[in-house]
DSSP file (Angstrom, degrees, kcal/mol; ACC not computed):
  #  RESIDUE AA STRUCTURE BP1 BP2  ACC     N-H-->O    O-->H-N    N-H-->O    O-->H-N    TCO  KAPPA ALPHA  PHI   PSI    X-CA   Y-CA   Z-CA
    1    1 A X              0   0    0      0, 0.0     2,-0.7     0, 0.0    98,-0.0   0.000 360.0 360.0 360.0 128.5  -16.6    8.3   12.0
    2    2 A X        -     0   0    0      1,-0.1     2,-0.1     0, 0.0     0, 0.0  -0.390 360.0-145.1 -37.5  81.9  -17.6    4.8   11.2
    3    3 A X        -     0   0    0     -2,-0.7     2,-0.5     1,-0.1    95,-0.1  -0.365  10.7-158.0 -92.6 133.4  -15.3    2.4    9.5
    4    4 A X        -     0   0    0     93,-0.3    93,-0.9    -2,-0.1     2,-0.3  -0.877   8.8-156.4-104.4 141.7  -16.8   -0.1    7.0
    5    5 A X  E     -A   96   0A   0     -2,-0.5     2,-0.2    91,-0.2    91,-0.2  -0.673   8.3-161.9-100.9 157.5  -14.9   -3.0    6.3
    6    6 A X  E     -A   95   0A   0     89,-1.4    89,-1.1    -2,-0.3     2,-0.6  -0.810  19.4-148.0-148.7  89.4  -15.0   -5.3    3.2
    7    7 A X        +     0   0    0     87,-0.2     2,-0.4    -2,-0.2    87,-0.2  -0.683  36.9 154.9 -33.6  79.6  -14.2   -8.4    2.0
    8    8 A X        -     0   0    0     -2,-0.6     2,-0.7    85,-0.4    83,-0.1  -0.928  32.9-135.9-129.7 104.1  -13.3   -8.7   -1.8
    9    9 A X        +     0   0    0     -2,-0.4    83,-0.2    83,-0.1     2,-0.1  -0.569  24.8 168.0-116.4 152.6  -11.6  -10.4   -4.4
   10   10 A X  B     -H   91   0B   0     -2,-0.7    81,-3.0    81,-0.7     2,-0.2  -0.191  32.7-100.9-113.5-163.0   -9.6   -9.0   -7.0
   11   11 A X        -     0   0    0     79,-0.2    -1,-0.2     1,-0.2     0, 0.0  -0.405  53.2 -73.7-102.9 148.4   -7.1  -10.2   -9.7
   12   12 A X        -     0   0    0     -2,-0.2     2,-0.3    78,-0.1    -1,-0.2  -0.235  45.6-147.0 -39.9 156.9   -3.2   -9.9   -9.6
   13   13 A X        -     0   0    0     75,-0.1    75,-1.7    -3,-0.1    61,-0.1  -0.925   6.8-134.9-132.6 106.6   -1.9   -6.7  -10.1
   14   14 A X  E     -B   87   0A   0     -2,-0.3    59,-1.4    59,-0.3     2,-0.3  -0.003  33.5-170.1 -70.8 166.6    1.2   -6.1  -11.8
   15   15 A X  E     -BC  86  72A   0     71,-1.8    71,-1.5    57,-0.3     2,-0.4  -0.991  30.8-143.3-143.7 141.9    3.8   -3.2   -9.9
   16   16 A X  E     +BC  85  71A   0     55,-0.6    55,-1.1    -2,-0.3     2,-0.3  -0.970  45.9 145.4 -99.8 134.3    6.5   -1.4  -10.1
   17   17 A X  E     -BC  84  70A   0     67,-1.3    67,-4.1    -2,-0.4     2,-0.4  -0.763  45.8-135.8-144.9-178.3    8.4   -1.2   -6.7
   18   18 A X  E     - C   0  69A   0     51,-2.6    51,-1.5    -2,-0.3     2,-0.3  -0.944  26.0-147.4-149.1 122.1   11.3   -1.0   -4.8
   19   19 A X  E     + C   0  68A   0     -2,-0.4     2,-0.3    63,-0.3    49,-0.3  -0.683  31.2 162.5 -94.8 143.7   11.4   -3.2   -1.7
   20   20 A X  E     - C   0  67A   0     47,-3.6    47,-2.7    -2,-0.3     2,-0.4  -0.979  43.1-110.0-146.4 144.2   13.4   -1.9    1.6
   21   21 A X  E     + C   0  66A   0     -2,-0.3    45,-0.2    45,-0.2    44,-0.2  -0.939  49.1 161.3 -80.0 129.4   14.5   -1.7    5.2
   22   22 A X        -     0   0    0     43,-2.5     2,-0.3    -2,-0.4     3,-0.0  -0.315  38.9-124.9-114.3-170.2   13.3    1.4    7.0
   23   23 A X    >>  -     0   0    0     41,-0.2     3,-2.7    -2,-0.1     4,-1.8  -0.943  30.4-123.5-141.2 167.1   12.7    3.1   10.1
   24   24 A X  H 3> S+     0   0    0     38,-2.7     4,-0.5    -2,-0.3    39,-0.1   0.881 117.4  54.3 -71.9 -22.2    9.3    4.6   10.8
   25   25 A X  H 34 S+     0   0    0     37,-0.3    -1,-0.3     1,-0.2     4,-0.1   0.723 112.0  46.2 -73.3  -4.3   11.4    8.2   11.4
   26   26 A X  H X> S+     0   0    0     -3,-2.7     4,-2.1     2,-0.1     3,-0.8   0.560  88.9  93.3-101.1 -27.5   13.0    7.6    7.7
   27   27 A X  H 3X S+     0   0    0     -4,-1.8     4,-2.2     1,-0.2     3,-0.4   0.879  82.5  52.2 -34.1 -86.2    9.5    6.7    5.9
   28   28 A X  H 3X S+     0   0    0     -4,-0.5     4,-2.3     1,-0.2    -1,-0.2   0.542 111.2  38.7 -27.7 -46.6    8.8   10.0    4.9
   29   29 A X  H <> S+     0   0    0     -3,-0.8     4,-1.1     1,-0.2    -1,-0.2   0.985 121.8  45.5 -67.4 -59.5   11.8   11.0    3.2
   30   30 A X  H  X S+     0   0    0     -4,-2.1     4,-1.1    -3,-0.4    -2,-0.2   0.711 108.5  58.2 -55.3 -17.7   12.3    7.2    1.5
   31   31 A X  H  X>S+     0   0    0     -4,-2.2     4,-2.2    -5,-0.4     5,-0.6   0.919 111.7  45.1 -71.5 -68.8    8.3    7.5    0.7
   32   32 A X  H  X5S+     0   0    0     -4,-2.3     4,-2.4    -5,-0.2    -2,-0.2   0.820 119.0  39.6 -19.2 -76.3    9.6   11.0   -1.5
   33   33 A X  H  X5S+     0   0    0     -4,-1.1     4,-1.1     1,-0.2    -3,-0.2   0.912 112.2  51.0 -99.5 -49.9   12.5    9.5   -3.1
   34   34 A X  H  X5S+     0   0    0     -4,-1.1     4,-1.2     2,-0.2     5,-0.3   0.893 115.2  45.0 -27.0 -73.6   11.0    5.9   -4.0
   35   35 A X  H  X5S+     0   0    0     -4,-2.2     4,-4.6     1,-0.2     5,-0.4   0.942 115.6  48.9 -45.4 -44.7    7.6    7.6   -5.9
   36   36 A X  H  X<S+     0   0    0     -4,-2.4     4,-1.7    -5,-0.6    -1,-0.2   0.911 112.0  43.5 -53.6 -64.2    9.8   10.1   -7.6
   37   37 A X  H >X S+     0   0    0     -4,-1.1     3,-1.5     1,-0.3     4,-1.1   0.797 123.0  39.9 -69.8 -76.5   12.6    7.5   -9.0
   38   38 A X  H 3X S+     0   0    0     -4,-1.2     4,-2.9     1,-0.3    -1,-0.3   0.788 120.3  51.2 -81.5 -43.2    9.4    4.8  -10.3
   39   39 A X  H 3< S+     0   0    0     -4,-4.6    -1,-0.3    -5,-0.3    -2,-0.2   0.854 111.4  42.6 -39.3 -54.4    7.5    8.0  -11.4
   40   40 A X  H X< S+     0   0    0     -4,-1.7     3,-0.6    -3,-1.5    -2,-0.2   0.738 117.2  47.1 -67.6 -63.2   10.3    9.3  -13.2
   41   41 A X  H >X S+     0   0    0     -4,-1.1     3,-3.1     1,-0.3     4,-1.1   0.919 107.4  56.0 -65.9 -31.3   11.0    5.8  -14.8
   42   42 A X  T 3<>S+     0   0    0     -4,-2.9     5,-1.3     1,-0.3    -1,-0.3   0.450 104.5  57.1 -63.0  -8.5    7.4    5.2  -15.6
   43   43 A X  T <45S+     0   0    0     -3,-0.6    -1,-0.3    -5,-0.2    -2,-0.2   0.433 105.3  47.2-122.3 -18.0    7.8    8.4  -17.5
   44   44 A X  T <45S+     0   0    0     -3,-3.1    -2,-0.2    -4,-0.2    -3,-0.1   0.742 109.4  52.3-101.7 -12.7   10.7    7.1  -19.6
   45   45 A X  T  <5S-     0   0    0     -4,-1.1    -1,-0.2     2,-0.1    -2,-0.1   0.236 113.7-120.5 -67.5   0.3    9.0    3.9  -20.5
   46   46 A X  T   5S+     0   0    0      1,-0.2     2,-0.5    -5,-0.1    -3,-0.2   0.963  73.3 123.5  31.2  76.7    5.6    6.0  -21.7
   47   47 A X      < -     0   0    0     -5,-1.3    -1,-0.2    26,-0.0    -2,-0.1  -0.940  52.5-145.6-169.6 158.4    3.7    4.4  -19.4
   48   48 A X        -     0   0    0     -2,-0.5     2,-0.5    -3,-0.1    26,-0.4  -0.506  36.5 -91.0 -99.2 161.1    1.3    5.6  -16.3
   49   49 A X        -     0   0    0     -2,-0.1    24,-0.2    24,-0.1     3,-0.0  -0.808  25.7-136.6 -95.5 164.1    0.6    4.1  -13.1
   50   50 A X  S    S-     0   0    0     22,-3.5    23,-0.2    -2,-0.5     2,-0.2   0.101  75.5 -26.3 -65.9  -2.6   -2.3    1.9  -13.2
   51   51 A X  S    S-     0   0    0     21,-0.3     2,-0.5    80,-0.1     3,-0.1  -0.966  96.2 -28.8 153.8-178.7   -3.9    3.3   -9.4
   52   52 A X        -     0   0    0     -2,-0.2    79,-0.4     1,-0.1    80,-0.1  -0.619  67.7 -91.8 -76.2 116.2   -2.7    4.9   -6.4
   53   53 A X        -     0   0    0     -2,-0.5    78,-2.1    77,-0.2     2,-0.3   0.354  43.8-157.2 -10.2 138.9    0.7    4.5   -4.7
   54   54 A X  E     -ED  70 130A   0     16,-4.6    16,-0.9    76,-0.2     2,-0.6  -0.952  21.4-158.5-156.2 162.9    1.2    2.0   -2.3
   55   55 A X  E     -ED  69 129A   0     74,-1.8    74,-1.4    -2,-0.3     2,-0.6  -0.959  18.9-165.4-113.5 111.8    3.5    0.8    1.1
   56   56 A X  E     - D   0 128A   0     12,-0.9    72,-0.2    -2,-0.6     2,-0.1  -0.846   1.8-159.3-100.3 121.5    3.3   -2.3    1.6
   57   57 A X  E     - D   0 127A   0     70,-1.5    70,-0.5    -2,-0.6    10,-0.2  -0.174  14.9-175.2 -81.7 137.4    4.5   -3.5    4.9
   58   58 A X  S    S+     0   0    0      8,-2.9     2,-0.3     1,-0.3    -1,-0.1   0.590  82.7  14.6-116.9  -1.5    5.7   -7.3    5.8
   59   59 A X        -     0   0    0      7,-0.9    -1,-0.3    68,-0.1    68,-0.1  -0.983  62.2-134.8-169.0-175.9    6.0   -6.4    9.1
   60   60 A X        +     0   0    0     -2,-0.3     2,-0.4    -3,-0.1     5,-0.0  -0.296  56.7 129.5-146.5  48.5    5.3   -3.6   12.0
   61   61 A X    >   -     0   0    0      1,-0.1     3,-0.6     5,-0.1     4,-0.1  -0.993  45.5-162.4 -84.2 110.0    9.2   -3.4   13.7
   62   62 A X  T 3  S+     0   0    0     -2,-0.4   -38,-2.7     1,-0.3   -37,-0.3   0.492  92.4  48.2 -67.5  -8.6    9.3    0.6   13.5
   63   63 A X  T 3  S+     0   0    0    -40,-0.2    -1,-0.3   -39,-0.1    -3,-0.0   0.603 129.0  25.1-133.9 -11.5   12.6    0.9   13.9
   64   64 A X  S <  S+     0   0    0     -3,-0.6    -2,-0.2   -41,-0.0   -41,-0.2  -0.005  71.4 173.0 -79.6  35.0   13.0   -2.2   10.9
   65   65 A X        -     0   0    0    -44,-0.2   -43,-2.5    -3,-0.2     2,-0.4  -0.199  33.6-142.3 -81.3 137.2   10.2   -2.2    8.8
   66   66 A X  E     -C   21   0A   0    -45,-0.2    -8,-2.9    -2,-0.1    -7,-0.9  -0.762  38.8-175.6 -91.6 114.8   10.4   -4.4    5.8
   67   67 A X  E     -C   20   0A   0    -47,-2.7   -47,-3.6    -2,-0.4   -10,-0.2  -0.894  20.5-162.7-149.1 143.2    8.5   -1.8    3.3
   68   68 A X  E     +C   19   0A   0    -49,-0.3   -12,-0.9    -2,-0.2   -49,-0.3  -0.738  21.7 173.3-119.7  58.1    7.4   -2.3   -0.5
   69   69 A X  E     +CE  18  55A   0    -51,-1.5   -51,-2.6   -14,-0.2     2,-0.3  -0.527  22.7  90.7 -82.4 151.9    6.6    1.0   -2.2
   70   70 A X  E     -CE  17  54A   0    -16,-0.9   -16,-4.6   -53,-0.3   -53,-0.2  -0.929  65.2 -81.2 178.0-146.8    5.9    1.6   -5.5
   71   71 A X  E     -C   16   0A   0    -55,-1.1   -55,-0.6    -2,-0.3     2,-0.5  -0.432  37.5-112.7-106.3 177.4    2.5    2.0   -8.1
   72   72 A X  E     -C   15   0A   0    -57,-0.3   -22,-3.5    -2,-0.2   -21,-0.3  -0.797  35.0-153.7-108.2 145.9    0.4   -0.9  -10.0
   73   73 A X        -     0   0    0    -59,-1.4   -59,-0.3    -2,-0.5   -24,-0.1  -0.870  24.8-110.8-128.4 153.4    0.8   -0.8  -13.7
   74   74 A X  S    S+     0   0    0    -26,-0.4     2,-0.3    -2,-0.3   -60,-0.1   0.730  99.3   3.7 -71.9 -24.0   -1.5   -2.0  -16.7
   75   75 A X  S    S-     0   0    0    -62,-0.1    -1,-0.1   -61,-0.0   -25,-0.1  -0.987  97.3 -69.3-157.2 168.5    0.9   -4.7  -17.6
   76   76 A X        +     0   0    0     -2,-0.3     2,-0.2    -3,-0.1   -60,-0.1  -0.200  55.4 179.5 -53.6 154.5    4.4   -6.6  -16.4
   77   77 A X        -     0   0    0    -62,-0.3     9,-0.1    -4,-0.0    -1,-0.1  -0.880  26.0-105.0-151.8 124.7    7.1   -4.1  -17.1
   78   78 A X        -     0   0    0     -2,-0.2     2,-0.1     7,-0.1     5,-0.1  -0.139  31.4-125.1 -61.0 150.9   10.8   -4.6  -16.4
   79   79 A X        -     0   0    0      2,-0.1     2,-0.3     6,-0.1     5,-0.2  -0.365  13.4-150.6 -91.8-174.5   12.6   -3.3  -13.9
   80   80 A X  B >   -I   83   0C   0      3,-0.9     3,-1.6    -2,-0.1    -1,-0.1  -0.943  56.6 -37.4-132.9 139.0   15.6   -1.3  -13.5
   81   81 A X  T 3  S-     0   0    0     -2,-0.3    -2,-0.1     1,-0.2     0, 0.0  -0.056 129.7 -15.1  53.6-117.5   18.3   -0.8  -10.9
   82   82 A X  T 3  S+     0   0    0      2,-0.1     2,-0.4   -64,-0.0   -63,-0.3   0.646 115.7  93.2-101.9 -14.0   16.4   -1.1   -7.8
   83   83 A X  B <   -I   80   0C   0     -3,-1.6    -3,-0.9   -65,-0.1     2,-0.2  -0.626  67.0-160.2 -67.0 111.9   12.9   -0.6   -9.1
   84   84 A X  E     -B   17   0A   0    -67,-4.1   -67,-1.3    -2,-0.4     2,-0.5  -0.622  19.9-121.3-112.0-172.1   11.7   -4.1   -9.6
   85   85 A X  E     +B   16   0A   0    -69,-0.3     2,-0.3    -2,-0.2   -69,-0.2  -0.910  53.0 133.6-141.5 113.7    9.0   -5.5  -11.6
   86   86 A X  E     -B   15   0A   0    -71,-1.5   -71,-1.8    -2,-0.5     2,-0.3  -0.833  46.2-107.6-157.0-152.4    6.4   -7.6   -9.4
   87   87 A X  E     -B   14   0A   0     -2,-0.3     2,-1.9   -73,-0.2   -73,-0.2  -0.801  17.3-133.3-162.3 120.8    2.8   -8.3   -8.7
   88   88 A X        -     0   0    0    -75,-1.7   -75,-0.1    -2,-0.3   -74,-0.1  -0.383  54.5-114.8 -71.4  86.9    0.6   -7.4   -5.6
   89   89 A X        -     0   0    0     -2,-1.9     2,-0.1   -77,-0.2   -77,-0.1   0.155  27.7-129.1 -38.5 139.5   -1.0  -11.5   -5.4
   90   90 A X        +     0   0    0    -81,-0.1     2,-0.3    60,-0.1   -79,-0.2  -0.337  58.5  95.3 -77.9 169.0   -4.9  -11.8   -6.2
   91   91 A X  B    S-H   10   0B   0    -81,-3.0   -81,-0.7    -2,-0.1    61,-0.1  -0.906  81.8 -20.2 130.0-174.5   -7.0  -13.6   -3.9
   92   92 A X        +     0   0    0     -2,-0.3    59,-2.8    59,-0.3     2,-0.4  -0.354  64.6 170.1 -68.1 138.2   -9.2  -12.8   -0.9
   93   93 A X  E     - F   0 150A   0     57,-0.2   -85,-0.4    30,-0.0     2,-0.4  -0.995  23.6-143.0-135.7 155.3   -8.2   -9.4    0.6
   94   94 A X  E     - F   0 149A   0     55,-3.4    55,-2.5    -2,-0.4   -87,-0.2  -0.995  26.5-179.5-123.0 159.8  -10.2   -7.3    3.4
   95   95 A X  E     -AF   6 148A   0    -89,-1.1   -89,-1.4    -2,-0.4     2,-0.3  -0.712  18.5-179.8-135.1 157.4  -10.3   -3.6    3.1
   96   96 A X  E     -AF   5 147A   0     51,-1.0    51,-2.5    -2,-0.2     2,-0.4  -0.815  27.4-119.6-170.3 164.7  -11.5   -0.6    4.7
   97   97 A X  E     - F   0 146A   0    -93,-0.9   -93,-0.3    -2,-0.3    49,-0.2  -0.843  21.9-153.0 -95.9 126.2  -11.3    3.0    3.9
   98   98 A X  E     - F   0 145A   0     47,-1.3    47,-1.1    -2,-0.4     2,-0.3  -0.486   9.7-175.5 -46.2 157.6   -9.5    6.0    6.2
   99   99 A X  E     + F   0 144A   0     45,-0.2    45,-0.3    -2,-0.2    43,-0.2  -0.689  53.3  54.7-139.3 138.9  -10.2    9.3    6.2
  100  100 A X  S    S-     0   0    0     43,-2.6    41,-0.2    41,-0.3     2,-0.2  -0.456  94.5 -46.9 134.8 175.2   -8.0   11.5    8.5
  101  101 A X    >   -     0   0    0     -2,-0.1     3,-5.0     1,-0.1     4,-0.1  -0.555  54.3-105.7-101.8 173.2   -4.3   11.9    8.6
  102  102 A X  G >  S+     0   0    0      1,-0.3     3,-3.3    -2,-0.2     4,-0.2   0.732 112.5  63.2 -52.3 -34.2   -1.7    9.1    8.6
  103  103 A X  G 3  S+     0   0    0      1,-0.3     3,-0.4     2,-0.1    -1,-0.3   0.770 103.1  53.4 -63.4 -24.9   -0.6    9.2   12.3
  104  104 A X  G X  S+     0   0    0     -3,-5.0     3,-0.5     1,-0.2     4,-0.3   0.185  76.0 107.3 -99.5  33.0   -4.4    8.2   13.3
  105  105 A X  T X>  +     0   0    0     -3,-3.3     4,-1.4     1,-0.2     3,-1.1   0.709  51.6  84.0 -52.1 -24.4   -4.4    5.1   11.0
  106  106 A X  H 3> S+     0   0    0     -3,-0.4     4,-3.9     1,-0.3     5,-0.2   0.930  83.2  69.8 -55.2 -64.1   -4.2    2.5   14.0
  107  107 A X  H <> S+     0   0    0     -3,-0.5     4,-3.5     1,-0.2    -1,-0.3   0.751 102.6  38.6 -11.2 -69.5   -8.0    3.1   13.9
  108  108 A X  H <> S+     0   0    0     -3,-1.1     4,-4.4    -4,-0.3     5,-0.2   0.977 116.0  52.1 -45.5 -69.4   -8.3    1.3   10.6
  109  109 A X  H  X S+     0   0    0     -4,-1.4     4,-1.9     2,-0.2    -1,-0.3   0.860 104.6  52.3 -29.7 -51.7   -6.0   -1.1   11.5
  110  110 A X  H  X S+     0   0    0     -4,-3.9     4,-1.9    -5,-0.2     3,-0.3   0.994 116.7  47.2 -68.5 -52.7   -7.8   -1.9   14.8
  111  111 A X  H  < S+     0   0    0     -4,-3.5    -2,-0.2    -5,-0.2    -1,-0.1   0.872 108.2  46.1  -5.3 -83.4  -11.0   -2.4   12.5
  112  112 A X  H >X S+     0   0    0     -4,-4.4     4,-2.0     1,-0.2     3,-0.8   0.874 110.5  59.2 -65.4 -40.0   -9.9   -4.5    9.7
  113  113 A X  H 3X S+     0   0    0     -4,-1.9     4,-2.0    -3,-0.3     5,-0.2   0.959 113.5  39.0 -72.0 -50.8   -8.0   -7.0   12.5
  114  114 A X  H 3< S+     0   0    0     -4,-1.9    -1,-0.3     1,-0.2    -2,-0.2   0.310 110.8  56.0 -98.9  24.7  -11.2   -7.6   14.1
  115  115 A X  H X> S+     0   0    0     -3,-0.8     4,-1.9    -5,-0.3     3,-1.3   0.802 107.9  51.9 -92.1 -65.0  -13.3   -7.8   10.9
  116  116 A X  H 3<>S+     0   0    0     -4,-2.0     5,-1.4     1,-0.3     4,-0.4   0.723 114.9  42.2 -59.5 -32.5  -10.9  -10.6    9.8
  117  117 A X  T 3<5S+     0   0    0     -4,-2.0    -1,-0.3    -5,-0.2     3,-0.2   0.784 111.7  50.9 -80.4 -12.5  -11.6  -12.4   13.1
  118  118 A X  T <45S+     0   0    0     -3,-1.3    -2,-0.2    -5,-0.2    -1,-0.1   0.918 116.8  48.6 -78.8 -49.5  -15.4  -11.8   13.2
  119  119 A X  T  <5S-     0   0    0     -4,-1.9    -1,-0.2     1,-0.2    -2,-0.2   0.394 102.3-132.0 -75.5  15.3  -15.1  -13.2    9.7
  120  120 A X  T   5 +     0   0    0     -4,-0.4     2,-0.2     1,-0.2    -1,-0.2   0.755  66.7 121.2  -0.3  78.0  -13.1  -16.3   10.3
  121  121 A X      < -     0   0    0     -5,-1.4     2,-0.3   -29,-0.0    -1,-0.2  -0.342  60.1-132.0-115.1-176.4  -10.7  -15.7    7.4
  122  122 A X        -     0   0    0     30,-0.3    30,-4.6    -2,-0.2    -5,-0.0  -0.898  15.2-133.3-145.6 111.7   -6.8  -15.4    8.6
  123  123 A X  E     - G   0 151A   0     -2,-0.3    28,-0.2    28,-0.3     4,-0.1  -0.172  15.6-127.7 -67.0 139.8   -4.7  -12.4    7.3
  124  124 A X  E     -     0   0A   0     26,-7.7    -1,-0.1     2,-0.3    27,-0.1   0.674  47.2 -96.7-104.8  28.1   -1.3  -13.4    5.9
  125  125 A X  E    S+     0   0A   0     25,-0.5     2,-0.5     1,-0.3    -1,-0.2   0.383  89.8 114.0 109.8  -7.6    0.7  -10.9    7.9
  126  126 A X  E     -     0   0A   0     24,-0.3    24,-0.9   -67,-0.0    -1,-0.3  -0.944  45.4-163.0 -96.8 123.9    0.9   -8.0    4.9
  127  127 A X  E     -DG  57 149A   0     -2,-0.5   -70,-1.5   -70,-0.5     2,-0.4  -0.844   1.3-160.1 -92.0 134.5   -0.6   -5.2    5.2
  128  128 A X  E     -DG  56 148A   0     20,-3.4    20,-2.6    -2,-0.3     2,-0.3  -0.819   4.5-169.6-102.0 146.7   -1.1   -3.0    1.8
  129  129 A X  E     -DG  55 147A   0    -74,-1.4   -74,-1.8    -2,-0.4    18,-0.2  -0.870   5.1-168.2-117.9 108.6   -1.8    1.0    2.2
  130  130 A X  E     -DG  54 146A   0     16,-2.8    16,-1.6    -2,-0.3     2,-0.4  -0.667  17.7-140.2 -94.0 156.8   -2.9    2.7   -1.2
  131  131 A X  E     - G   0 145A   0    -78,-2.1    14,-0.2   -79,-0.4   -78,-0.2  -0.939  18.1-173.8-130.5 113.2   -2.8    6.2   -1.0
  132  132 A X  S    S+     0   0    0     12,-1.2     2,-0.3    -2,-0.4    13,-0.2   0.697  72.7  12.8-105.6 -12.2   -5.9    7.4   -2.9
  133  133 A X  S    S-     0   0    0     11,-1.2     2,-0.4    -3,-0.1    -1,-0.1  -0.873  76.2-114.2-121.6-166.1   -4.7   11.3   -2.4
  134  134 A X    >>  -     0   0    0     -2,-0.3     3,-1.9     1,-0.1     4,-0.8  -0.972  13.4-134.8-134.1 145.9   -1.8   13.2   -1.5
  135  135 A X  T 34 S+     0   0    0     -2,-0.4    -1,-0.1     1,-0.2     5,-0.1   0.457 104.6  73.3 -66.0   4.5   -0.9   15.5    1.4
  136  136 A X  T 34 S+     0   0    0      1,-0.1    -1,-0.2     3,-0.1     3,-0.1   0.567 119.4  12.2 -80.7   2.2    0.6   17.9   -1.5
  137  137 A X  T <4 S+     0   0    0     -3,-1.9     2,-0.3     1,-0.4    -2,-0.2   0.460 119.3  80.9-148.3 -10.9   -3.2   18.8   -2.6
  138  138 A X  S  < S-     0   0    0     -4,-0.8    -1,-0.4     1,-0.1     5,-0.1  -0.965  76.4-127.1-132.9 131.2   -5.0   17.5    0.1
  139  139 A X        -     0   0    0     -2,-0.3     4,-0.3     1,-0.1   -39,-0.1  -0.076  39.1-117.5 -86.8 174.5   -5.8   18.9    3.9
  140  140 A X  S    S+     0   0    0      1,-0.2    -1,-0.1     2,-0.1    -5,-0.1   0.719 115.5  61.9 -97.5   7.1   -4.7   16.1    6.3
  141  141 A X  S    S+     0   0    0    -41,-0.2   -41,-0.3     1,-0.1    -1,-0.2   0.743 105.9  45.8 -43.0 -51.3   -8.2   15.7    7.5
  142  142 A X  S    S+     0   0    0    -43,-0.2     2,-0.2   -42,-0.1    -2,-0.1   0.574  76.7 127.0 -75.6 -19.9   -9.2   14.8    3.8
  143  143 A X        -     0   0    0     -4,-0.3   -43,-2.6   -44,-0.1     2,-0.3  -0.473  49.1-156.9 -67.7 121.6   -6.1   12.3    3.4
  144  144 A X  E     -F   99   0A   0    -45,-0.3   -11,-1.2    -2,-0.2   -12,-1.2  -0.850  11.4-174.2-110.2 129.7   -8.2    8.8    2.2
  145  145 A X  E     -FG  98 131A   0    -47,-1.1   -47,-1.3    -2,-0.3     2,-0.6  -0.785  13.0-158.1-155.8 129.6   -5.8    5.2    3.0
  146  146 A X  E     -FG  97 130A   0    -16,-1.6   -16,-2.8    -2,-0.3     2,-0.4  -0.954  16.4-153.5-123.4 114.0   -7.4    2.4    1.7
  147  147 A X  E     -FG  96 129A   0    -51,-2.5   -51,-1.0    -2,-0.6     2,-0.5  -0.701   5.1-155.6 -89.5 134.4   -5.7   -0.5    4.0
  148  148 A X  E     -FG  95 128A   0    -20,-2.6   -20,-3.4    -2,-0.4     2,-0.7  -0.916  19.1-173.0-121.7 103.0   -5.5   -3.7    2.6
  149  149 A X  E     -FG  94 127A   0    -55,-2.5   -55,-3.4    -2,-0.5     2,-0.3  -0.823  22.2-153.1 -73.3 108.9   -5.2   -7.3    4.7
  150  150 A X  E     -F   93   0A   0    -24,-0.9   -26,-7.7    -2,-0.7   -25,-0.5  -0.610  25.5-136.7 -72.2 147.5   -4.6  -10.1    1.7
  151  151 A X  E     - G   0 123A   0    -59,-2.8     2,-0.3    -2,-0.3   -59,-0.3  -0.706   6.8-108.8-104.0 148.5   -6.0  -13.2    3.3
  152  152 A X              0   0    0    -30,-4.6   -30,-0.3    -2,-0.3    -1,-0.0  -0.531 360.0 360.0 -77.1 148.2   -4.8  -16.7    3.4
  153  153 A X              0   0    0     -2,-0.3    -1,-0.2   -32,-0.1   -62,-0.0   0.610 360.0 360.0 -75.1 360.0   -7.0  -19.1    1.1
């Protein structure tokens, strides 16, 4: 399948999240227990997320990855504990949509790098993944990733 890439920019986005060190064999579980905890809080606050989970990554050492989960929210909200209160920066991003499950994402990945070079923008080394379903409802064929390079201005 074809992957289209995109250039677009949107507005800050307010978060709640909880920033971490991982390893890529620990993700899963620490993916579990992050959404639940910010779900959970979001839920004593009355308030929704704003949009889809999302990981963002500051760096691609599997065995130390410096990992950002949480949701986007309609407005700043304070954090708690380890759930902090931040904001995914606005500005130039490129995008492109997966389809398929998470272990063949490198596709996307190989994509969007050479989108961003074709287009001679410069990525600033974070990569966002929103995760627009979930494998609890969803075959993993069907699983939709929208990967996000924010660009340097």
């Amino acid at each position: 399948m074809a992957l289209t890439c995109k250039l677009v920019q949107k507005e800050a986005q307010p978060v709640l999240s909880i920033r971490t060190f991982t390893t890529e064999a620990e993700l899963p579980a620490l993916v579990g227990r992050v959404y639940g905890a910010i779900a959970q809080y979001l839920g004593e606050l009355g308030e929704s997320p704003a949009g889809p989970p999302f990981a963002a990554y500051y760096n691609m050492d599997m065995q130390h990855l410096d990992t950002e989960l949480g949701f986007p929210v309609g407005k700043a909200l304070p954090g708690r504990g380890e759930i902090q209160s931040g904001e995914i920066p606005g500005g130039w991003r490129a995008s492109v949509l997966y389809t398929g499950p998470y272990q063949g994402m490198g596709s996307g990945y190989e994509a969007l790098t050479e989108f961003v070079k074709a287009s001679g923008r410069e990525a600033t080394g974070v990569a966002i993944e929103f995760y627009l379903n979930s494998p609890m409802d969803t075959p993993v064929d069907g699983l939709q990733t929208l990967i996000v390079f924010p660009l340097k201005d």
